[in-house]
N, C-alpha and C positions, 0 to 999 in steps of 0.2 A: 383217444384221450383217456390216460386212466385217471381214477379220482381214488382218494384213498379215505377209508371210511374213519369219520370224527375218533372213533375208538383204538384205532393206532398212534393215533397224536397224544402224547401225554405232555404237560407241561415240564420244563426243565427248571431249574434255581432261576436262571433270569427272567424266565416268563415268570416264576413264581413273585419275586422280586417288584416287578412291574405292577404286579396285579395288587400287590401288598398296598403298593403306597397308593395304589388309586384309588384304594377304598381309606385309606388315611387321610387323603386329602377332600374324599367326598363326604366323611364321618367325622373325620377331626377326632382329634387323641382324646379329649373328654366321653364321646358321646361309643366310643369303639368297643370298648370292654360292655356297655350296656348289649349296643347293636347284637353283638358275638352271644350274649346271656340269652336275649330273646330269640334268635337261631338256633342256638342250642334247645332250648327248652321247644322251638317248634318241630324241631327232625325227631326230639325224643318222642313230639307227643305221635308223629307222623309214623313211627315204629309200633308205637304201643299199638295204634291205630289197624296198622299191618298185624300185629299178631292177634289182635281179636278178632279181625275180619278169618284170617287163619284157622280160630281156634271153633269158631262160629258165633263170636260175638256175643259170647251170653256173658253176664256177670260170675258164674259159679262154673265156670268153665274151669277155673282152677281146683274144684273138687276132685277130690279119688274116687273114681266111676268105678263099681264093681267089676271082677275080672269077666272077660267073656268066656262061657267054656263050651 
């Protein structure tokens, strides 16, 4: 029996379609544009999060560190 791994499966317009409205019907058109703001602002902080952890986390990790020679 083969199994074909989650990562080959992409959704298509209809899946996409399905998935739309069932978060429309579970959020309702008032509360959607909110839900999607708070998402957003979570993935961004979820990124920042990733590049500090990256950079090592420190605040002044954005300084110009003298060349090494």
């Amino acid at each position: 029996m083969k199994t074909i791994p989650f990562a080959l499966w992409t959704p298509g317009l209809p899946e996409l379609i399905v998935i739309l409205f069932i978060i429309l019907l579970l959020f309702g058109a008032r509360r959607l544009p909110e839900t999607m703001r708070s998402l957003g602002k979570g993935v961004k902080e979820f990124k920042k999060g990733m590049r500090d952890a990256e950079g090592g986390g420190e605040d002044g990790a954005d300084e110009k560190r003298p060349p090494a020679s």
